[in-house]
C-alpha positions in Angstrom: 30.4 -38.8 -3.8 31.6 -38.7 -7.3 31.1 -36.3 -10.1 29.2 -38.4 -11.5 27.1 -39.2 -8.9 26.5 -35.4 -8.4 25.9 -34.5 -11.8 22.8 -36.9 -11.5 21.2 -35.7 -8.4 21.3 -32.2 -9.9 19.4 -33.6 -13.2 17.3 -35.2 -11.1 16.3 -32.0 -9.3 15.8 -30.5 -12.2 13.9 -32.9 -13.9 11.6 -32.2 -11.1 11.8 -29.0 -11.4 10.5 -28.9 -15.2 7.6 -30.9 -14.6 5.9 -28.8 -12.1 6.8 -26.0 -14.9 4.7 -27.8 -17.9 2.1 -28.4 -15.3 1.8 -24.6 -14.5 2.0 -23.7 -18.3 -0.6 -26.1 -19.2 -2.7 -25.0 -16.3 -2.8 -21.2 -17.2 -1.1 -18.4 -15.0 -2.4 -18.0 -11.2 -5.6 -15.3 -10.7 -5.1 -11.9 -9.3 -4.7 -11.8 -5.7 -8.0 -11.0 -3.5 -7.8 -10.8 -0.1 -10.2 -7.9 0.8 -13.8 -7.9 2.6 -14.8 -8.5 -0.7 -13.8 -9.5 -4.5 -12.5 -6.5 -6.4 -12.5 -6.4 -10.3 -9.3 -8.0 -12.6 -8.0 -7.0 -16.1 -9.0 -7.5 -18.2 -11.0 -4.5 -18.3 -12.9 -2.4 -20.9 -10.9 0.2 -23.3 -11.7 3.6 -21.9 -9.9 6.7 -22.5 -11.2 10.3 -20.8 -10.3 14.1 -21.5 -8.8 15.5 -18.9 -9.5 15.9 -15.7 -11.7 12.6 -15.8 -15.3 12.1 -14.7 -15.6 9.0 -12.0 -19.2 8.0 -13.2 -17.5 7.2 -16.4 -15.2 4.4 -15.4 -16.1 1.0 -16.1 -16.1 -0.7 -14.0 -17.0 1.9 -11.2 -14.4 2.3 -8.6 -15.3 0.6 -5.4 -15.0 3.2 -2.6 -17.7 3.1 -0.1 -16.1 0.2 1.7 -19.3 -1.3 3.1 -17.2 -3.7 5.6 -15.5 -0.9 7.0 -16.6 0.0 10.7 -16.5 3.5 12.1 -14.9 3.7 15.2 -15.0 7.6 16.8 -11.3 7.9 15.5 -11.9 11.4 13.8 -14.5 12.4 16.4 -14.9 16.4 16.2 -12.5 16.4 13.2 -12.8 18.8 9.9 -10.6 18.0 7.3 -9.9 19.8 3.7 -9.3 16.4 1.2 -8.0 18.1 -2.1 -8.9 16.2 -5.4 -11.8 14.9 -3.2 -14.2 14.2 -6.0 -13.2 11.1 -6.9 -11.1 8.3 -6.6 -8.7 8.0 -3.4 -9.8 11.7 -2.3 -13.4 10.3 -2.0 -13.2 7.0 -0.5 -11.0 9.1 1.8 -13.1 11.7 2.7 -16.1 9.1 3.1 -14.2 6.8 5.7 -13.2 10.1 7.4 -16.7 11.1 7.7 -17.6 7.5 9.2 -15.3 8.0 11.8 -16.8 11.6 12.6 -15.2 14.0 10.3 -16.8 17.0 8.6 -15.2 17.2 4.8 -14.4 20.1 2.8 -13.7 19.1 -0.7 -11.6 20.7 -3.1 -11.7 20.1 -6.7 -11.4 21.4 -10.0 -14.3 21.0 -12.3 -15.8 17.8 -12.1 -19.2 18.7 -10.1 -21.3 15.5 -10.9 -18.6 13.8 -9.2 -18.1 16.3 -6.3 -22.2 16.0 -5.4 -22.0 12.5 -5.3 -18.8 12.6 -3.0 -20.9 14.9 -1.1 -23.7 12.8 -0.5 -21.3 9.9 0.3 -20.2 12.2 3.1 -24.0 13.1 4.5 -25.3 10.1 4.1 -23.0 9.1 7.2 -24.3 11.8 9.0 -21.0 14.6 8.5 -21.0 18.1 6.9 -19.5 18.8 3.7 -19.5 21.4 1.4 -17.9 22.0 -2.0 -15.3 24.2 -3.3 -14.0 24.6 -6.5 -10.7 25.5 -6.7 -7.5 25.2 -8.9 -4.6 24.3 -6.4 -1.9 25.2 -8.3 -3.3 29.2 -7.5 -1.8 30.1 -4.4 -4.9 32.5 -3.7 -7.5 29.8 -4.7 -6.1 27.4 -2.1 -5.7 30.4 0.5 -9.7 31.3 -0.2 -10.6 27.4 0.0 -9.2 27.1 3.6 -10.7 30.3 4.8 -14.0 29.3 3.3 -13.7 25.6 5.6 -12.9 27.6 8.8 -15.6 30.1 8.4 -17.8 27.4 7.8 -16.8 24.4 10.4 -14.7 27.1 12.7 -11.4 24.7 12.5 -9.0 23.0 10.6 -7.5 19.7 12.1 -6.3 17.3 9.4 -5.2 18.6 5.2 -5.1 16.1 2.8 -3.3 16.9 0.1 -3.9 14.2 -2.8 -4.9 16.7 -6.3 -2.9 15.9 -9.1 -2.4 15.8 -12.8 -0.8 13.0 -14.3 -0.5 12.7 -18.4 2.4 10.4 -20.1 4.9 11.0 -22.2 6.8 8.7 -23.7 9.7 10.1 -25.4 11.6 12.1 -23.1 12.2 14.9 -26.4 8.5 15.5 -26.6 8.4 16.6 -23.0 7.7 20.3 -23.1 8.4 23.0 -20.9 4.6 23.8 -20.5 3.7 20.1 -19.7 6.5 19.9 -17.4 5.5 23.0 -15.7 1.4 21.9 -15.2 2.7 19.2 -13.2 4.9 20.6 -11.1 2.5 23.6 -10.3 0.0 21.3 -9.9 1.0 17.8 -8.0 4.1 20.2 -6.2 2.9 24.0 -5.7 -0.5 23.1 -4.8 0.5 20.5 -1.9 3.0 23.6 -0.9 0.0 26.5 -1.4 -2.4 24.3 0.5 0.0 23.3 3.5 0.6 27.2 3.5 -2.8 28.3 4.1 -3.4 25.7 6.2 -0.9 25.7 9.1 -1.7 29.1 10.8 -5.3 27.9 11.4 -4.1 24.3 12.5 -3.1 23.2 16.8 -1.7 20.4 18.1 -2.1 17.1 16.8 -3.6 18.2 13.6 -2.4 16.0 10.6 -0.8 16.5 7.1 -1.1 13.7 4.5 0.3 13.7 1.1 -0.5 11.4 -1.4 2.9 10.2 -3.2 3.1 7.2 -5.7 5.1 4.6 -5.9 6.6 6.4 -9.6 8.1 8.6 -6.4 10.3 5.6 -5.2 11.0 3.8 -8.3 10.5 6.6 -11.7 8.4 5.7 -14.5 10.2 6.1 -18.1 7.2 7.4 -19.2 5.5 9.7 -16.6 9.0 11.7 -15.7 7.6 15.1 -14.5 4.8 12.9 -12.4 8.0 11.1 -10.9 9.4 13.8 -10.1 6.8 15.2 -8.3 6.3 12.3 -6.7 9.6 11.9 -5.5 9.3 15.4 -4.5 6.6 15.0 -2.4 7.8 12.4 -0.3 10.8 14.8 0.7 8.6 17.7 0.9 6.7 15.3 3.3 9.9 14.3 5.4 10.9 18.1 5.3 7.8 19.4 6.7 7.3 16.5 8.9 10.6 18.4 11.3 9.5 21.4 10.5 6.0 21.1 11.7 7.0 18.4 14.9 7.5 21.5 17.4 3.7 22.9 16.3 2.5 19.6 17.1 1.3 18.6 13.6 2.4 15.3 11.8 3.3 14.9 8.2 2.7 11.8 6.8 2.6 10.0 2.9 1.0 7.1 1.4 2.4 6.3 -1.6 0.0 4.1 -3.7 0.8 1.7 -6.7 -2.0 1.7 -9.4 -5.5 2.3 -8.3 -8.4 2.2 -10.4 -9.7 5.8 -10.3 -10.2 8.8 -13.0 -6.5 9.4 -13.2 -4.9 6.9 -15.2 -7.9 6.4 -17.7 -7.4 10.2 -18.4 -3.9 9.9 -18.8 -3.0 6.3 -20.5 -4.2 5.0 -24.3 -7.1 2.8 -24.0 -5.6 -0.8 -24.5 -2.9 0.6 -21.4 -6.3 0.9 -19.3 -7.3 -2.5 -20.4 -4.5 -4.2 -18.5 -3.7 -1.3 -16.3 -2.2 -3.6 -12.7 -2.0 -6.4 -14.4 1.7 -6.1 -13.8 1.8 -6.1 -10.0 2.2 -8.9 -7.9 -1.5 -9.2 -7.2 -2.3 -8.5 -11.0 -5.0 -5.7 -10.6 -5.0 -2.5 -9.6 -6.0 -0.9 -6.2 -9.3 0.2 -5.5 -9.9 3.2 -4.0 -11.5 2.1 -0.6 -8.5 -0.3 -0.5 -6.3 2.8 0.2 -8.2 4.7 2.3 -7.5 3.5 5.4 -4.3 4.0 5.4 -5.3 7.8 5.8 -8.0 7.0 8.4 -4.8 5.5 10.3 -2.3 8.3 9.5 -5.2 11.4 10.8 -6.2 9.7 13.5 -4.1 10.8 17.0 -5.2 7.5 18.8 -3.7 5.1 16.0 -0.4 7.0 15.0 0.4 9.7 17.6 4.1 8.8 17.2 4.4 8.7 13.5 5.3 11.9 11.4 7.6 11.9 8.0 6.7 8.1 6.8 5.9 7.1 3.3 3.7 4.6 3.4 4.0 2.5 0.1 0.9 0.8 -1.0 1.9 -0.9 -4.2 0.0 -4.4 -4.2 3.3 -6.1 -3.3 7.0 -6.3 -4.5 
């Protein structure tokens, strides 16, 4: 074969090639991925921007948590679990699903009530206890009072998920102050430590640790970098704890989630950010929160992951 001849096959390929690309130009970009139970919402969405710590009846559109698709199956049977930051968001489509599969739910949260009551009745309305505490986590006596309170009231502890945190960017790297810094780590790093603390004397054998990580944890985020490092921090904290714990029986597990459409990012990103907030992800549109909660279901249950302890489990919306 010549040069020649060569040169015009790879022309030809391209020519080809350059087509298909006007076509796709001409016929718009393809739609976010769904592949769920049922359609979940696409940014464009509303601009919306909340005071911290966020109120979940606020968001618009609401965050879709009460997976209506999703079948209980016994796998928390006899369970009581402490879900921190379980007011909204990924705490409360967690601690709903746990209920469903026969779970009683502590919650822990800071100050948004409205949103704790209706994670309450969430968890009732499948037939589970739950009760309410209020409680900052980054207060190493709050969180010790918040797990005596569950196991006065359900007698046992069997499964902590630890999932509170405070997220608020920050752009320029000089502007990052010491007490901003220092909120997130006691928050989103102290209070996953406090909480495991109070937690493991009352907890036997196959009893469960989850952490909630992000996927800022794997890759950093230029603008969030004391949430990253947190983040990153938990998922070695989770690794770490995961040996520590394997001779007491208990598992420690992460799921690290990409963007999900909960309280946190509208209280921490400017308003036209919320507008296209997962747009950038392979499936172009963020998480919702009952799209994450199984994972946890999976991770505290003994019958689906008895043999798994110190995994992160990224959740991102593809790579």
């Amino acid at each position: 074969m010549t040069t020649k001849t060569e040169a015009a096959r790879q022309r030809k390929v391209q020519k080809e090639v350059d087509g298909r690309d006007a076509r796709k130009s001409r016929g718009g970009s393809k739609p976010p991925m769904q592949a769920g139970a049922r359609e979940y919402p696409v940014p464009p969405f509303p601009k919306q921007h909340q005071p911290k710590p966020g109120d979940e009846r606020r968001l618009d559109p609401a965050p879709m948590y009460d997976a209506p698709f999703y079948r209980g199956s016994g796998k928390l049977d006899g369970k009581v679990a402490i879900v921190t930051g379980g007011d909204s968001g990924i705490g409360r489509a967690v601690a709903i699903l746990f209920a469903r599969e026969g779970a009683d739910v502590a919650i822990i949260y800071l100050s948004e009530h409205a949103d704790a009551e209706e994670t309450k009745k969430g968890v009732e309305a499948e037939g589970q206890k739950c009760i309410l505490l209020p409680a900052d986590v980054s207060d190493m006596s709050a969180c010790t009072k918040a797990v005596a309170a569950t196991v006065k009231e359900f007698g046992r502890l069997d499964i902590l998920v630890n999932n509170a945190a405070f997220q608020v960017h920050e752009h320029d790297f000089e502007n990052l102050t010491a007490e901003h810094f220092d909120l997130t780590i006691k928050t989103n790093l102290y209070g996953y430590f406090y909480m495991a603390k109070a937690a493991v004397p009352h907890m036997k054998p196959g009893s469960a640790i989850l952490t909630t990580g992000s996927v800022t944890g794997i890759s950093g985020s230029g603008g969030l970098v004391d949430y990253s490092t947190t983040k990153g921090g938990i998922h070695a904290f989770t690794r770490a704890l995961s040996s520590n714990l394997a001779p007491k029986g208990i598992r420690v597990n992460c799921v690290a989630p990409g963007p999900v459409w909960s309280p946190l990012n509208p209280s921490d990103k400017e308003a036209d950010d919320v507008a296209e907030f997962g747009a950038d992800t392979t499936m172009k549109r963020p998480a919702q929160p009952e799209e994450i909660a199984p994972a946890y279901v999976f991770l505290a249950s003994p019958q689906c992951s008895s043999y798994i302890t110190g995994e992160i489990l990224p959740i991102v919306g593809g790579y």
